[in-house]
PDB file as gemmi writes it, atoms N, CA and C in Angstrom:
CRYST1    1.000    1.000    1.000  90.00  90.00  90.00 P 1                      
ATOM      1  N   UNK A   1     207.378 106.397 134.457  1.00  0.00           N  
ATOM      2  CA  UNK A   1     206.758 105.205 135.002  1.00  0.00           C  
ATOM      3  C   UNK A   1     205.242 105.372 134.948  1.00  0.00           C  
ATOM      4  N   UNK A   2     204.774 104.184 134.381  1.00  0.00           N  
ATOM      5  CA  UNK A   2     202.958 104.648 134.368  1.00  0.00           C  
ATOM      6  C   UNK A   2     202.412 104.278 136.225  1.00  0.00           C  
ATOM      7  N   UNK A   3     201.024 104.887 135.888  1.00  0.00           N  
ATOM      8  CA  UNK A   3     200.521 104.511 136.846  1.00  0.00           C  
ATOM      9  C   UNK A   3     200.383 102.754 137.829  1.00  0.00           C  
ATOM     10  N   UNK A   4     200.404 101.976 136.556  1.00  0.00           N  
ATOM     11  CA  UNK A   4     199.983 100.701 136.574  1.00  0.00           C  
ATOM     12  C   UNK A   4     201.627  99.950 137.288  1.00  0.00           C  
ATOM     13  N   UNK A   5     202.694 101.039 136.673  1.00  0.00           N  
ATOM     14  CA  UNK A   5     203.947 100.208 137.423  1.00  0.00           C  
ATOM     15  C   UNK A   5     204.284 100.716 138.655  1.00  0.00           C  
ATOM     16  N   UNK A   6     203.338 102.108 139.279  1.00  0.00           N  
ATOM     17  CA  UNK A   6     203.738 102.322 140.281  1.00  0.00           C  
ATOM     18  C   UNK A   6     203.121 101.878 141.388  1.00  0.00           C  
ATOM     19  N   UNK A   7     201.638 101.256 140.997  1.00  0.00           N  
ATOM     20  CA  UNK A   7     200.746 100.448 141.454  1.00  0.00           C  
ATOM     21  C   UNK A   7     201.148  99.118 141.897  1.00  0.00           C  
ATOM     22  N   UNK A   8     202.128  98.747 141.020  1.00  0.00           N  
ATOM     23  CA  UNK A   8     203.027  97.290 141.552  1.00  0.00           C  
ATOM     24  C   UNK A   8     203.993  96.819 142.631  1.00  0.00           C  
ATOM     25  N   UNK A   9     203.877  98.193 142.899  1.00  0.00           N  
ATOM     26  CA  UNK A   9     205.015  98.526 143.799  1.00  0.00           C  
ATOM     27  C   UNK A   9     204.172  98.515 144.989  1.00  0.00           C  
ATOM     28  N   UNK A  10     203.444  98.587 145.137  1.00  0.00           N  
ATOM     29  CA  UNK A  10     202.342  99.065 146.542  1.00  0.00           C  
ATOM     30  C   UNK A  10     202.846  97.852 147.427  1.00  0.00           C  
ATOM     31  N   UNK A  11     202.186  98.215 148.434  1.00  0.00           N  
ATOM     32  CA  UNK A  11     202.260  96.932 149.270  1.00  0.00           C  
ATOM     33  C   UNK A  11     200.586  96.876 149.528  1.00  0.00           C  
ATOM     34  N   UNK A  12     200.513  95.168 149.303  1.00  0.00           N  
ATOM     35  CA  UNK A  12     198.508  94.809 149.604  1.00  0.00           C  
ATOM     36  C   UNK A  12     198.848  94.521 151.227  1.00  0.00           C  
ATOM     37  N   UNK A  13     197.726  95.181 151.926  1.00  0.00           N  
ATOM     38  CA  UNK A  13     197.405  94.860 153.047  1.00  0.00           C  
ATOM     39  C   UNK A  13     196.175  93.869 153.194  1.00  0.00           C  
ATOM     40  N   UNK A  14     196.155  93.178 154.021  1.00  0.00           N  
ATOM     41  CA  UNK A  14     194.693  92.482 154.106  1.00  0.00           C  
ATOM     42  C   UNK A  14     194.786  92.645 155.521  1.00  0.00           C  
ATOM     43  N   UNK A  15     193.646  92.792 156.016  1.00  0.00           N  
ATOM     44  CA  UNK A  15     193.590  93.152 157.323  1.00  0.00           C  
ATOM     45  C   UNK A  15     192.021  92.191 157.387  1.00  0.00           C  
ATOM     46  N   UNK A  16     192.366  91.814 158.564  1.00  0.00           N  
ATOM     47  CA  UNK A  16     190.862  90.728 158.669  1.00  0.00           C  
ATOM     48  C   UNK A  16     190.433  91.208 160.117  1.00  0.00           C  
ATOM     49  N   UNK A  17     189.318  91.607 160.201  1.00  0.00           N  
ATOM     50  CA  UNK A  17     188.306  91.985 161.127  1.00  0.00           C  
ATOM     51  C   UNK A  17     187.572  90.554 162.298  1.00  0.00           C  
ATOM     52  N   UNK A  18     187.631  90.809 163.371  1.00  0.00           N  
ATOM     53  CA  UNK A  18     186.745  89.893 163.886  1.00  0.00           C  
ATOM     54  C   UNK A  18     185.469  89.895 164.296  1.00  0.00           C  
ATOM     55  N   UNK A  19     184.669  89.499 163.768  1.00  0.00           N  
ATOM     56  CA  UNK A  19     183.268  89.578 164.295  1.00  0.00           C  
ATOM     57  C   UNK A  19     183.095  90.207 165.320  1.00  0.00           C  
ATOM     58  N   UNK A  20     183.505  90.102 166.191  1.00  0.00           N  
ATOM     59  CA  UNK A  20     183.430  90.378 167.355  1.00  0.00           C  
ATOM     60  C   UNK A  20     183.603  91.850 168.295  1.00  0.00           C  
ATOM     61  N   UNK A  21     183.979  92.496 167.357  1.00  0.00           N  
ATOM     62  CA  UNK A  21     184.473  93.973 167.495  1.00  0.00           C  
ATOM     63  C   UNK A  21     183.097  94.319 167.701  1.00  0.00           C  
ATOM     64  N   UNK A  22     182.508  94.159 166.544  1.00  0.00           N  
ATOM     65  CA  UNK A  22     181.448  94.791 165.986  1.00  0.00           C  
ATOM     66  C   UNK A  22     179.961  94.195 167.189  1.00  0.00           C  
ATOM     67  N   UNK A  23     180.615  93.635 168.164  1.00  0.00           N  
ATOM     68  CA  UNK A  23     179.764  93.636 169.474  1.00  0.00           C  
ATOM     69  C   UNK A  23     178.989  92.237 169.208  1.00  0.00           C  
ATOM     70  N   UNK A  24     177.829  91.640 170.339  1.00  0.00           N  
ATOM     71  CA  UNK A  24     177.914  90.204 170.322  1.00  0.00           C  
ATOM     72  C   UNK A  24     177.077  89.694 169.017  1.00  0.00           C  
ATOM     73  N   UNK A  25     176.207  90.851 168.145  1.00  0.00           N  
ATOM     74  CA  UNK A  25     176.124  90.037 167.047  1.00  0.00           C  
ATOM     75  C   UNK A  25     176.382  90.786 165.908  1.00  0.00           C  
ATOM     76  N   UNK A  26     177.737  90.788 166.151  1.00  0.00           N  
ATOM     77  CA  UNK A  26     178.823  91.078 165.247  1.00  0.00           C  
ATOM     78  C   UNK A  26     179.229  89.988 163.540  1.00  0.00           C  
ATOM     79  N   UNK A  27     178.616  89.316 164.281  1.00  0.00           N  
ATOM     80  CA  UNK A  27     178.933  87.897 162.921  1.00  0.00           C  
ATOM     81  C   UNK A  27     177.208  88.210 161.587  1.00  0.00           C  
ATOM     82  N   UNK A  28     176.425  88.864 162.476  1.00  0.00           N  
ATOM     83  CA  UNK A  28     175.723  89.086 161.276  1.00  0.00           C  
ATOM     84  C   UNK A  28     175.828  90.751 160.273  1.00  0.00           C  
ATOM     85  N   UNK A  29     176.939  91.656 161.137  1.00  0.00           N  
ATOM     86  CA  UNK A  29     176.968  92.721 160.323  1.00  0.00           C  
ATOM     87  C   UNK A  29     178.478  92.912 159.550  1.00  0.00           C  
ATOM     88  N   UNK A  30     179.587  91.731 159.769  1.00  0.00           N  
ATOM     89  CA  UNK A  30     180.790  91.715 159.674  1.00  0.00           C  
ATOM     90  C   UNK A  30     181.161  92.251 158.255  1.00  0.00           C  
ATOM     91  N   UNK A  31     180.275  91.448 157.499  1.00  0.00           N  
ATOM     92  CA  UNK A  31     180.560  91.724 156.083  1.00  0.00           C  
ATOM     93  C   UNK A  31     179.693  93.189 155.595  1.00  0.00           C  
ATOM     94  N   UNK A  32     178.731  93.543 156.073  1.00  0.00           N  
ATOM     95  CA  UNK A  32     178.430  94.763 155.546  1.00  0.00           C  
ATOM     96  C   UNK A  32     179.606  95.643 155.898  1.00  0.00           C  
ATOM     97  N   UNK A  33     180.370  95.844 157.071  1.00  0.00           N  
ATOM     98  CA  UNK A  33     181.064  96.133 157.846  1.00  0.00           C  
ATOM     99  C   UNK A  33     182.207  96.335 156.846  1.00  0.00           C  
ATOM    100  N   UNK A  34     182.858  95.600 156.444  1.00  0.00           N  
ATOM    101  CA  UNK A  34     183.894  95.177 155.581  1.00  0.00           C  
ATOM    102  C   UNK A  34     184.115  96.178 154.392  1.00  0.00           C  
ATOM    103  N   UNK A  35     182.710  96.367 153.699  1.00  0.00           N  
ATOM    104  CA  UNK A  35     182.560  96.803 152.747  1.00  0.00           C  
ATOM    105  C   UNK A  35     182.682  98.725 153.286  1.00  0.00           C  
ATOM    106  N   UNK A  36     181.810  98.469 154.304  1.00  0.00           N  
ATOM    107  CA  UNK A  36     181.890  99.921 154.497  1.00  0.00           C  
ATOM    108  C   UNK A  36     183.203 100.085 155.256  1.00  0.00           C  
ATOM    109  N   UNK A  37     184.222  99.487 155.259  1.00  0.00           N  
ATOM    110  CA  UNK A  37     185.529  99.930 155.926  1.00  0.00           C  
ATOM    111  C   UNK A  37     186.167 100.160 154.575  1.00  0.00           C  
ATOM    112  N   UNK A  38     185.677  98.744 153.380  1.00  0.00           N  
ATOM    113  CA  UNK A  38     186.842  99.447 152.221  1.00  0.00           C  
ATOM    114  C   UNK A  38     186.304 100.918 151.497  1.00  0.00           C  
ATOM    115  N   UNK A  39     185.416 101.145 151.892  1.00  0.00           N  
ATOM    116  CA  UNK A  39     185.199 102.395 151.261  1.00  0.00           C  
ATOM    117  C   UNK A  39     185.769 103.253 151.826  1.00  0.00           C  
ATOM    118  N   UNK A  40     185.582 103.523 152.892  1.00  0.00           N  
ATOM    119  CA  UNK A  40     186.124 104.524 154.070  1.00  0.00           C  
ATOM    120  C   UNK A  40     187.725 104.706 154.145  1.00  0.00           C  
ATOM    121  N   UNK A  41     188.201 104.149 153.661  1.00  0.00           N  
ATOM    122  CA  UNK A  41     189.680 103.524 153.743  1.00  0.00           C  
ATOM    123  C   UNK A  41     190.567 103.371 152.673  1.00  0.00           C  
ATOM    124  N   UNK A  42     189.753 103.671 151.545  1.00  0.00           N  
ATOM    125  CA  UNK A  42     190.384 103.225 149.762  1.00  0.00           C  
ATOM    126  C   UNK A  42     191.618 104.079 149.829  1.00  0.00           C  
ATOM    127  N   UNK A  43     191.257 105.295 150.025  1.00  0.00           N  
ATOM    128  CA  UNK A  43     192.452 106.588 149.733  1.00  0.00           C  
ATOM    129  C   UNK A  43     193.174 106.959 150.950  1.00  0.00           C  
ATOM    130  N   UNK A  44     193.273 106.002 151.989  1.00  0.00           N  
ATOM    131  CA  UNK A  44     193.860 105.947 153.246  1.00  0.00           C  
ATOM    132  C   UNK A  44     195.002 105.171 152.425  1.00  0.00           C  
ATOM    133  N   UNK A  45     196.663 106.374 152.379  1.00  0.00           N  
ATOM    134  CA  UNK A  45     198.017 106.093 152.057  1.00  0.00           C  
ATOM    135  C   UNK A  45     197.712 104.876 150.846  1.00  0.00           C  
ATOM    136  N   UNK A  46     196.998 105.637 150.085  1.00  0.00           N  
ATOM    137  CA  UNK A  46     196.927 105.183 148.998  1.00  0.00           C  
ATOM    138  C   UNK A  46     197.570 104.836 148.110  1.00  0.00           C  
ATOM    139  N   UNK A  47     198.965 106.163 147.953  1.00  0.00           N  
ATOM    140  CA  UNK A  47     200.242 105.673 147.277  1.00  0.00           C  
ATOM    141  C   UNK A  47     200.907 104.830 147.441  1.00  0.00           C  
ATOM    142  N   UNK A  48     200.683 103.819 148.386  1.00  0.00           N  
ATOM    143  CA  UNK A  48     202.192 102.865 148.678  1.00  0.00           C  
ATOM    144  C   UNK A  48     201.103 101.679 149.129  1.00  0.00           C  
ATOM    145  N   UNK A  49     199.636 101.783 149.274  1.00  0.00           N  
ATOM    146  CA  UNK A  49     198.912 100.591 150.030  1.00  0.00           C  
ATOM    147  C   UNK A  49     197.416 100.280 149.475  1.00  0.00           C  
ATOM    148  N   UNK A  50     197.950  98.969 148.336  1.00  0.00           N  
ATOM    149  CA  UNK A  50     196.169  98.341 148.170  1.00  0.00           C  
ATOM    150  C   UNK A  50     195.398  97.679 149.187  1.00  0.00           C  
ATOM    151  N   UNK A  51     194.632  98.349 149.679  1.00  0.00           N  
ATOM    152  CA  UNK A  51     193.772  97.489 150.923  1.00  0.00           C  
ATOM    153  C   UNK A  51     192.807  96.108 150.266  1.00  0.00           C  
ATOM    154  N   UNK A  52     192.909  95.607 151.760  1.00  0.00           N  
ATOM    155  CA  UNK A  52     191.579  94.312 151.841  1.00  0.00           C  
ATOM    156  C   UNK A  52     191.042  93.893 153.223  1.00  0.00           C  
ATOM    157  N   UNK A  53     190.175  94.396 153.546  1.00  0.00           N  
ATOM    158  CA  UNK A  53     189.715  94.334 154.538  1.00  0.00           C  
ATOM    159  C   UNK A  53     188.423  93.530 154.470  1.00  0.00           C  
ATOM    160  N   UNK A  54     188.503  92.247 155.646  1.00  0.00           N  
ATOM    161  CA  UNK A  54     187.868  91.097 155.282  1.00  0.00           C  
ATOM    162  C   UNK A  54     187.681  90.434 157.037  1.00  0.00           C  
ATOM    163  N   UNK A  55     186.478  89.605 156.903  1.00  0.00           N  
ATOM    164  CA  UNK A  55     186.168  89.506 158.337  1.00  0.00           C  
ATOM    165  C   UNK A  55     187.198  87.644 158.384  1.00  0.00           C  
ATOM    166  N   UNK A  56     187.586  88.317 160.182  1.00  0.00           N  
ATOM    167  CA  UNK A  56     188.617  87.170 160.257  1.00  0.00           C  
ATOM    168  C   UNK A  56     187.426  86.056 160.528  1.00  0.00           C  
ATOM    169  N   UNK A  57     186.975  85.132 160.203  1.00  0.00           N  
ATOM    170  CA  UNK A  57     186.962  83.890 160.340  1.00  0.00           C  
ATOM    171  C   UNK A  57     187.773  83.006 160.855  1.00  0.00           C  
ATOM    172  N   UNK A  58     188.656  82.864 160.492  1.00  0.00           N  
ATOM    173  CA  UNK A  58     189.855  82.027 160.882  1.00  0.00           C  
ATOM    174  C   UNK A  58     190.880  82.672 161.376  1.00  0.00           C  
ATOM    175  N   UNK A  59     190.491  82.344 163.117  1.00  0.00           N  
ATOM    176  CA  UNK A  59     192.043  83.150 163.893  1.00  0.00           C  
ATOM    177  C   UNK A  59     193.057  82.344 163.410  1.00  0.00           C  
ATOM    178  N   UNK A  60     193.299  81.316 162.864  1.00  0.00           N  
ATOM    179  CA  UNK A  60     194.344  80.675 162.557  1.00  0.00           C  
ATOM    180  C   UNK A  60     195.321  81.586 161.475  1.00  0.00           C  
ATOM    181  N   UNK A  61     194.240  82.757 160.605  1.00  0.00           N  
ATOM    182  CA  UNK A  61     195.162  83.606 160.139  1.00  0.00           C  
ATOM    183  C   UNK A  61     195.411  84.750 160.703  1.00  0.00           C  
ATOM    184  N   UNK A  62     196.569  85.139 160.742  1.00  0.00           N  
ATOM    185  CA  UNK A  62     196.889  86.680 160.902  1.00  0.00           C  
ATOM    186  C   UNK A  62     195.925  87.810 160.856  1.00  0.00           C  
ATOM    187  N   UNK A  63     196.070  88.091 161.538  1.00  0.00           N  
ATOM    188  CA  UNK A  63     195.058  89.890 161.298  1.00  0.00           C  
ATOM    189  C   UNK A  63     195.943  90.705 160.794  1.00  0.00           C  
ATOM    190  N   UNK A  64     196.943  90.602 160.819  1.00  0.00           N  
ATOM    191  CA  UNK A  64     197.713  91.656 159.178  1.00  0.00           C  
ATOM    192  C   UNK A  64     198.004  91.067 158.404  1.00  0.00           C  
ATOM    193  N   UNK A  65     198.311  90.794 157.212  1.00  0.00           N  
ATOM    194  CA  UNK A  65     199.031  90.227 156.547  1.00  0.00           C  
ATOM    195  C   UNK A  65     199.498  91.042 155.070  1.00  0.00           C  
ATOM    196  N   UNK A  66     200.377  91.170 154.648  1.00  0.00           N  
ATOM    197  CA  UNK A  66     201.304  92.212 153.862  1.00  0.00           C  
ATOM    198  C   UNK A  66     201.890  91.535 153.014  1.00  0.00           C  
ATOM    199  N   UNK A  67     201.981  92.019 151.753  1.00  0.00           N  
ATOM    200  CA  UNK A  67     202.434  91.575 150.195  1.00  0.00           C  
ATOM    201  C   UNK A  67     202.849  92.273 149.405  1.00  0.00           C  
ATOM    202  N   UNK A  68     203.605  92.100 148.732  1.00  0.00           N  
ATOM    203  CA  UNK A  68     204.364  93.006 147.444  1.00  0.00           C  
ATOM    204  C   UNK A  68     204.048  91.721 146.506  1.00  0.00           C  
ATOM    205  N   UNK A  69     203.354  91.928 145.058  1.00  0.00           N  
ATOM    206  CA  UNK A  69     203.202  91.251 143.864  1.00  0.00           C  
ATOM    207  C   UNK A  69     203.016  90.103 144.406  1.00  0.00           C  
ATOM    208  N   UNK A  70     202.189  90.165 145.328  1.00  0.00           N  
ATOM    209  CA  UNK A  70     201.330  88.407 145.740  1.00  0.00           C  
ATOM    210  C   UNK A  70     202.197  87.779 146.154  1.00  0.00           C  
ATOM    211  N   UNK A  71     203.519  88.797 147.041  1.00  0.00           N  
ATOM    212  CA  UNK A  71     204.585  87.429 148.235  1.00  0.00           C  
ATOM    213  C   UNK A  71     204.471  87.779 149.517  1.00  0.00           C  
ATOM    214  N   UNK A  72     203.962  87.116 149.801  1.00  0.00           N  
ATOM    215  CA  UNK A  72     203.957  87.518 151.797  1.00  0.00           C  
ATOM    216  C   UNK A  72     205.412  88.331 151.911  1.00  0.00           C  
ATOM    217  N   UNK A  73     205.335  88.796 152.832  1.00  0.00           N  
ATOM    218  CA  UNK A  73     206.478  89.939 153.709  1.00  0.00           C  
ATOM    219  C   UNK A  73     206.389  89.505 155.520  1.00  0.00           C  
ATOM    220  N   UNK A  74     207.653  89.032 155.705  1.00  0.00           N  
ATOM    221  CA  UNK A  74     208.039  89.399 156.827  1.00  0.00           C  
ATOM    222  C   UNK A  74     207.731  90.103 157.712  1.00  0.00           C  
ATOM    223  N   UNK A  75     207.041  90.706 158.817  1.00  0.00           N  
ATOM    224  CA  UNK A  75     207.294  91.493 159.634  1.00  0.00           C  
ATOM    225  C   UNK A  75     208.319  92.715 159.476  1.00  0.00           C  
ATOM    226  N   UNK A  76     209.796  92.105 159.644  1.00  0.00           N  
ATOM    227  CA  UNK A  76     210.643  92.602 159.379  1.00  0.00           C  
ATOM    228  C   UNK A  76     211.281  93.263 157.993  1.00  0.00           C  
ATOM    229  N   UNK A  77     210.282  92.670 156.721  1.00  0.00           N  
ATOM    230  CA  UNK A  77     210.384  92.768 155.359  1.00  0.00           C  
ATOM    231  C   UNK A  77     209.568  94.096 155.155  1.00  0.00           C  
ATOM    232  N   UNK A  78     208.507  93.733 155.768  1.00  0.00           N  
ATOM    233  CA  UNK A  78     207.827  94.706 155.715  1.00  0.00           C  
ATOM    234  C   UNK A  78     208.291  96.249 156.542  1.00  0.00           C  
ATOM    235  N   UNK A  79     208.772  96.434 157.658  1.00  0.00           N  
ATOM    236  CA  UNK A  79     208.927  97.572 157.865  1.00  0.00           C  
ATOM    237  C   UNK A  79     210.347  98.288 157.099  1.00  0.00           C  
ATOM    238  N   UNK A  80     210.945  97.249 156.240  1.00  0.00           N  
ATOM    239  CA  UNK A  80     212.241  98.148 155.838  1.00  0.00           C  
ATOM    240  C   UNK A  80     211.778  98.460 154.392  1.00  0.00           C  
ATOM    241  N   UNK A  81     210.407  97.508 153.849  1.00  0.00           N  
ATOM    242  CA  UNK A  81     209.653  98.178 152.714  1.00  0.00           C  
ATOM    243  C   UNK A  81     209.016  99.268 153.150  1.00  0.00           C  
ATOM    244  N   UNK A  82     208.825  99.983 153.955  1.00  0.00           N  
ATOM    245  CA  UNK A  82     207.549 101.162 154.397  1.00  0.00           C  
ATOM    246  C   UNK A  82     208.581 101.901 154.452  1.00  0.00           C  
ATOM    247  N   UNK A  83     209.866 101.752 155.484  1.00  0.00           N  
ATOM    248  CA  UNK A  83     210.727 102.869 155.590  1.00  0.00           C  
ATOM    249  C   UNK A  83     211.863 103.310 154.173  1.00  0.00           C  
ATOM    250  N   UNK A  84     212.049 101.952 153.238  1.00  0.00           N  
ATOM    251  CA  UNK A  84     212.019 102.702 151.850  1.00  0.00           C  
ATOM    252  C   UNK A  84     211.021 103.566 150.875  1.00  0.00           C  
ATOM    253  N   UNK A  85     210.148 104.036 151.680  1.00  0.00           N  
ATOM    254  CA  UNK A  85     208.762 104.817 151.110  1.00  0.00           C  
ATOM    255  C   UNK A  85     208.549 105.929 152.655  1.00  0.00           C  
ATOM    256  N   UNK A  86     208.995 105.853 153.241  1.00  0.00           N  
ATOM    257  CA  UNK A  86     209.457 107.391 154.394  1.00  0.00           C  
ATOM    258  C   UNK A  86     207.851 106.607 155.482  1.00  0.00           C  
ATOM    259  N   UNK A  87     207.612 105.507 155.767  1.00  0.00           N  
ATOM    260  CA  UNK A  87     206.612 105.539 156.708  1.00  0.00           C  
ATOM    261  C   UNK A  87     207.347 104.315 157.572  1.00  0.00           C  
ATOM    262  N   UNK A  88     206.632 104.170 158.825  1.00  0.00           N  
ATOM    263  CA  UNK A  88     207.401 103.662 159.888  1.00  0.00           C  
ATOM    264  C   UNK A  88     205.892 102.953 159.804  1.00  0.00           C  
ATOM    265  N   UNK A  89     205.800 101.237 160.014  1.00  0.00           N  
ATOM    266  CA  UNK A  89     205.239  99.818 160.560  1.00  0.00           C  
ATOM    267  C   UNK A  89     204.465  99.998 161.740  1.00  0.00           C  
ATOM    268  N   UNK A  90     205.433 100.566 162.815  1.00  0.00           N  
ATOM    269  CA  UNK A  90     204.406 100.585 164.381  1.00  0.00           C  
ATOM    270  C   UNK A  90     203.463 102.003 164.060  1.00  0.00           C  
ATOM    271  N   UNK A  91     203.747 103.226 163.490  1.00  0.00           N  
ATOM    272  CA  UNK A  91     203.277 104.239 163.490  1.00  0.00           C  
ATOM    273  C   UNK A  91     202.040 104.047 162.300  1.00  0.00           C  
ATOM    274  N   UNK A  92     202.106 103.185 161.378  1.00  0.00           N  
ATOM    275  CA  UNK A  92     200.772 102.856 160.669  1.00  0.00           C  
ATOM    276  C   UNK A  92     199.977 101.985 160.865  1.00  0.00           C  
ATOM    277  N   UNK A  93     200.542 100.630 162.032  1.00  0.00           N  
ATOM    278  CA  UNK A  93     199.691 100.416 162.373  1.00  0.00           C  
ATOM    279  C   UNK A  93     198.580 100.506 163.492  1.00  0.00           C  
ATOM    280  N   UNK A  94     199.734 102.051 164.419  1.00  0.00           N  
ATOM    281  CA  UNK A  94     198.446 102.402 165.049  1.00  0.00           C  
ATOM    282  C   UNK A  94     197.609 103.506 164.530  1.00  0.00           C  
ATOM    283  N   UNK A  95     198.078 104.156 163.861  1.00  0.00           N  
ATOM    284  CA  UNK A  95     197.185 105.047 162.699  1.00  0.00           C  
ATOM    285  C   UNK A  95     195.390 104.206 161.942  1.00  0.00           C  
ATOM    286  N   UNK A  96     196.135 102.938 161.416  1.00  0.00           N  
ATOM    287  CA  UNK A  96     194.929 101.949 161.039  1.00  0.00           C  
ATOM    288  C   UNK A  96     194.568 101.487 162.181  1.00  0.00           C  
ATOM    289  N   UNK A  97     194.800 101.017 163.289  1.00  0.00           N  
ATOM    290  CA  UNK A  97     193.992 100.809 164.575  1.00  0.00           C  
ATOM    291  C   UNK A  97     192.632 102.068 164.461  1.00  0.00           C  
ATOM    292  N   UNK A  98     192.941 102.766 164.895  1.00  0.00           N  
ATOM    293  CA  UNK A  98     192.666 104.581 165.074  1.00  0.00           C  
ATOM    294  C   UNK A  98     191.832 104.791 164.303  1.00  0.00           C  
ATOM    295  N   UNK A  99     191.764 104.574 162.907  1.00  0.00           N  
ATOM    296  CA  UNK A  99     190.563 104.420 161.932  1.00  0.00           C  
ATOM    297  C   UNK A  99     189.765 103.473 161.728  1.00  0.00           C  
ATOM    298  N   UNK A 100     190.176 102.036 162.293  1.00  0.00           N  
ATOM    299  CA  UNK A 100     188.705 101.352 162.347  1.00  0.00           C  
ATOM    300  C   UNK A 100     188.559 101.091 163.647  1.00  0.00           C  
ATOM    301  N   UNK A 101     188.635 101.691 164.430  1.00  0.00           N  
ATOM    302  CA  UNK A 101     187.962 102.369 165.784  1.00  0.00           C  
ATOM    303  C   UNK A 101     186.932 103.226 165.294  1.00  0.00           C  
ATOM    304  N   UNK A 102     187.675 104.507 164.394  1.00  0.00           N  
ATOM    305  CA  UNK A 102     186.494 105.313 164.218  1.00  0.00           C  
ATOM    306  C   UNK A 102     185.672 104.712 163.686  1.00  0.00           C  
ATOM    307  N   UNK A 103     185.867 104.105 162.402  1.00  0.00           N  
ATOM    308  CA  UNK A 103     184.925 103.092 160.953  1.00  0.00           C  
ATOM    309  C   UNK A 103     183.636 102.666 161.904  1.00  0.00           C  
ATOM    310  N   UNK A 104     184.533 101.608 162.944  1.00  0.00           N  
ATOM    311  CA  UNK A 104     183.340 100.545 163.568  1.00  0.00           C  
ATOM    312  C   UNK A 104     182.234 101.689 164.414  1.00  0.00           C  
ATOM    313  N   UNK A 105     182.462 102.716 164.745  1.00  0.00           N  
ATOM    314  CA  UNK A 105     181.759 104.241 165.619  1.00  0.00           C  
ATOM    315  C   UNK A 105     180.964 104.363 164.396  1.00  0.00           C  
ATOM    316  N   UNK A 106     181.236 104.819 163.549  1.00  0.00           N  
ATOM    317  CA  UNK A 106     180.322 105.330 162.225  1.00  0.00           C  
ATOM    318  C   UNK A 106     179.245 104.559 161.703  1.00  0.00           C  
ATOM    319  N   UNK A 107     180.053 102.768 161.778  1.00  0.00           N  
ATOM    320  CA  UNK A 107     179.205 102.171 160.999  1.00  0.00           C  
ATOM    321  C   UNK A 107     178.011 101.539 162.049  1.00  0.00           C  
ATOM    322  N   UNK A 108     178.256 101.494 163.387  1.00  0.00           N  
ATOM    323  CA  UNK A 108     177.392 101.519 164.116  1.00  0.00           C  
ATOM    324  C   UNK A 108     176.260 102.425 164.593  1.00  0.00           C  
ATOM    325  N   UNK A 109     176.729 103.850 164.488  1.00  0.00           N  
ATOM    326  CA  UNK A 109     175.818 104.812 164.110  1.00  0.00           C  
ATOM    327  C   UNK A 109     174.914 104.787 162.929  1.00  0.00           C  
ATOM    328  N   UNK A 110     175.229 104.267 161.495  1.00  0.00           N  
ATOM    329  CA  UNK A 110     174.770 104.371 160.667  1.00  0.00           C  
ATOM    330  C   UNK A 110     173.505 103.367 160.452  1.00  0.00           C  
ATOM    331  N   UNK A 111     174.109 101.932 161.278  1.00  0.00           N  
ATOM    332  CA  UNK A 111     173.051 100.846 161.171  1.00  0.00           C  
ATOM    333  C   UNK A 111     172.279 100.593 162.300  1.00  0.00           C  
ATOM    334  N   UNK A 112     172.598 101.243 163.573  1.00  0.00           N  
ATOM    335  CA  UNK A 112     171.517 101.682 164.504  1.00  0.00           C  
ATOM    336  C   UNK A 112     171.748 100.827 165.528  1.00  0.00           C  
TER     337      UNK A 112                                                      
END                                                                             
C-alpha cells in the first residue's frame, strides 16, 4: 500500500478554536494562533489524523468535526473508526484538549 493510500484512510479532524480562549482580545491573535497550533500539532497521531485547526467563528458549527474522504462521521462513526486503529474518542479528545491548553501557554508566551 503506498503512502498516498494510507493517507486516505486517515481521519481529517477540524477542530475550530474560539477567539476567546486566547483571552479578551483573542479575535485579533486567533488566526496567528491557528497557524501556530497547526504546526505544533502536524505529527500529533499523525498516522491515522489530518489536522485543521481553524478559529470558530461560527458557534453554529461544531468544535470537532471528523471525516474520512470528505464524509462527516458520526460521533458514534467516529469512535468505532479510532477503535478500528487501537485509539479510544474520549481518551483523544482529552489528550487534544491537553495540548492546546499547552499550545495556547506557549503561544502566549511567545507573543507577550
Amino acid at each position: 500500500m503506498t503512502a498516498n493510500a494510507n493517507q486516505d484512510h486517515r481521519i481529517e479532524l477540524t477542530y475550530r478554536v474560539e477567539p476567546g480562549c486566547l483571552g479578551p482580545d483573542g479575535k485579533d491573535h486567533i488566526e496567528g494562533f491557528c497557524q501556530f497550533a497547526m504546526r505544533a500539532i502536524a505529527s500529533l497521531d499523525a498516522k491515522f489524523v489530518i489536522w485543521n485547526i481553524i478559529p470558530r467563528y461560527d458557534k453554529s458549527l461544531p468544535e470537532m468535526e471528523f471525516k474520512v474522504r470528505g464524509k462527516s462521521l458520526s460521533r458514534d462513526k467516529t469512535k468505532l473508526y479510532l477503535h478500528a486503529m487501537n485509539a479510544d474518542l474520549d481518551a483523544f479528545e482529552e489528550h487534544l484538549d491537553d495540548a492546546l491548553v499547552r499550545m495556547i501557554d506557549a503561544y502566549r508566551k511567545r507573543t507577550g
